[in-house]
C-alpha positions as CSV (number, residue, x, y, z in Angstrom):
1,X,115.1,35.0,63.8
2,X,112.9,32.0,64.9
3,X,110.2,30.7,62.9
4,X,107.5,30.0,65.7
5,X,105.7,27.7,62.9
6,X,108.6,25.1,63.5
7,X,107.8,24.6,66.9
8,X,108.2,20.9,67.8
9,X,105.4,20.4,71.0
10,X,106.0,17.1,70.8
11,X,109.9,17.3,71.7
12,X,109.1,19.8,74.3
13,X,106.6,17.3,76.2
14,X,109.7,14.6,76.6
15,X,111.8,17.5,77.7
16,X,109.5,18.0,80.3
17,X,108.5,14.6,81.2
18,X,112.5,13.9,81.1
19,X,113.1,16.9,83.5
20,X,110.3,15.7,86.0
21,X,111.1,12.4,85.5
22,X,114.6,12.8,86.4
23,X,114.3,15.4,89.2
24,X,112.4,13.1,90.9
25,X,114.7,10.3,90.8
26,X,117.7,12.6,91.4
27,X,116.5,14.7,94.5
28,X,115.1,11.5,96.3
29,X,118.5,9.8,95.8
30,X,120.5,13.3,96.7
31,X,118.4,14.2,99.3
32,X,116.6,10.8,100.8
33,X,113.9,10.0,103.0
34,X,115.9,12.1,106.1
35,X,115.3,15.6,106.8
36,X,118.4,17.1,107.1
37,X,118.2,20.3,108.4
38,X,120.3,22.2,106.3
39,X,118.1,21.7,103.9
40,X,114.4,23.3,104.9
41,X,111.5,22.0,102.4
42,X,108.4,23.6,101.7
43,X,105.4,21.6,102.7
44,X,102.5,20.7,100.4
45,X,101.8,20.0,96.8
46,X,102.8,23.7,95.9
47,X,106.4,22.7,95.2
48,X,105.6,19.5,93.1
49,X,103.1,22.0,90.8
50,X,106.0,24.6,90.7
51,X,108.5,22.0,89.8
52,X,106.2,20.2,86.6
53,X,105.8,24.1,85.4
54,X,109.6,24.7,85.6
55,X,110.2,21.4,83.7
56,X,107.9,22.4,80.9
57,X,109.2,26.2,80.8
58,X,113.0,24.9,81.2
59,X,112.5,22.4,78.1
60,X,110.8,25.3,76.5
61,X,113.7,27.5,76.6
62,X,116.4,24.6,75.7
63,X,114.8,23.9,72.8
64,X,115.0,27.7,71.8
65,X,118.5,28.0,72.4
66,X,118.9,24.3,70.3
67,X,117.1,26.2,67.6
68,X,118.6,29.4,67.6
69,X,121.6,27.9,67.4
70,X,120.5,25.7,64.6
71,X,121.8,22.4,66.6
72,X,120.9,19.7,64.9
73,X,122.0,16.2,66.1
74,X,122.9,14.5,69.4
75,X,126.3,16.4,69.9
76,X,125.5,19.7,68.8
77,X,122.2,19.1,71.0
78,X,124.9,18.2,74.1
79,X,127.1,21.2,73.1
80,X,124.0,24.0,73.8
81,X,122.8,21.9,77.3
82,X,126.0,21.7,78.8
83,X,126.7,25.3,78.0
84,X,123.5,26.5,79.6
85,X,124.1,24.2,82.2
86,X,127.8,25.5,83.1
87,X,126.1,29.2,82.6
88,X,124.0,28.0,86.1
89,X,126.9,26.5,87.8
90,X,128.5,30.0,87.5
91,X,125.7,31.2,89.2
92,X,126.0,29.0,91.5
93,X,129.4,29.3,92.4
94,X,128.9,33.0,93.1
95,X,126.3,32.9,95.4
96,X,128.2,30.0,97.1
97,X,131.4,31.9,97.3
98,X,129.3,34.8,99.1
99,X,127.6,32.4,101.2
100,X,123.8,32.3,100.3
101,X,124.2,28.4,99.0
102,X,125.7,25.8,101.1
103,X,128.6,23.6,99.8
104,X,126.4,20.4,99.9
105,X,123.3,22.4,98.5
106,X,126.0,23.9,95.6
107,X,127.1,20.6,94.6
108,X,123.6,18.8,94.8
109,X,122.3,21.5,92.4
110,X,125.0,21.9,90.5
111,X,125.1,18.0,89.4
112,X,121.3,18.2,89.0
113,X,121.6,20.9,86.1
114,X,124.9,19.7,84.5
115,X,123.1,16.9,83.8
116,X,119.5,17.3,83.4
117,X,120.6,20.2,80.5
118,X,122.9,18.7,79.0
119,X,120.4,16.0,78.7
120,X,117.8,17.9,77.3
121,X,120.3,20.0,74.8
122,X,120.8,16.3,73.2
123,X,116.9,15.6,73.5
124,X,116.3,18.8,71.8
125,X,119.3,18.3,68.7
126,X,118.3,14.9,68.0
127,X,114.4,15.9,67.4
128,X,115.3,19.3,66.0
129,X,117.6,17.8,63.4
130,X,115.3,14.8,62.4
C-alpha cells in the first residue's frame, strides 16, 4: 500500500514541467510549422490547457507506479517508464493495425511516449530514491 504522506510534489512539478517542456519541443519538430492534412488540429488555447493538465496527471501517475514499485534510482526509474511507455505503444499498435491511427500518426506518438516515460520513470527513481 502507498503511504500518501511520502508524496514528493516537488518531483511531480519537474515531471510536469519536463513533459510540457518536451512535448513542446517534440511536436513542433514532429509536426512543423506546415499543416498537413492528415493531421487535423484543434484550434485555440483549449489544447495547450488540456495538454499542461495531462503533463501534471501523467507525472502524477509515473511517480505512483515508481513508488509502488519501490524504484529507487536512475535505472530502476527507466525500468517502470519504459514499461508504461511500451504498455501505450501496444495500444497503439492495435488501433493502428485496425486503422483508427495513421502510420505517420502511430510512429509520431509512439516515439513521443517511449521517450517522454521512460524519461520521467528515471526522473521519478532518482528523486524517489534520494
Amino acid at each position: 500500500m502507498m503511504d500518501w504522506s511520502e508524496w514528493n510534489v516537488v518531483a511531480i512539478l519537474i515531471g510536469a514541467l519536463l513533459y510540457a517542456f518536451y512535448g513542446g519541443i517534440y511536436y513542433t519538430f514532429m509536426l512543423g510549422k506546415k499543416k498537413d492534412p492528415q493531421f487535423k488540429q484543434t484550434e485555440g488555447p483549449l489544447k495547450y490547457i488540456v495538454s499542461i493538465i495531462i503533463a501534471f496527471v501523467s507525472s502524477f501517475l509515473v511517480a505512483s507506479f515508481v513508488q509502488a514499485a519501490g524504484a529507487e534510482g536512475i535505472l530502476s526509474g527507466l525500468i517502470v517508464g519504459l514499461l508504461i511507455g511500451i504498455i501505450i505503444t501496444l495500444v497503439y499498435l492495435k488501433n493502428t493495425l485496425f486503422g483508427l491511427v495513421t502510420k505517420k500518426a502511430f510512429y509520431i506518438a509512439v516515439g513521443d511516449h517511449l521517450i517522454i516515460f521512460t524519461l520521467l520513470g528515471m526522473v521519478h527513481g532518482v528523486i524517489n530514491g534520494m
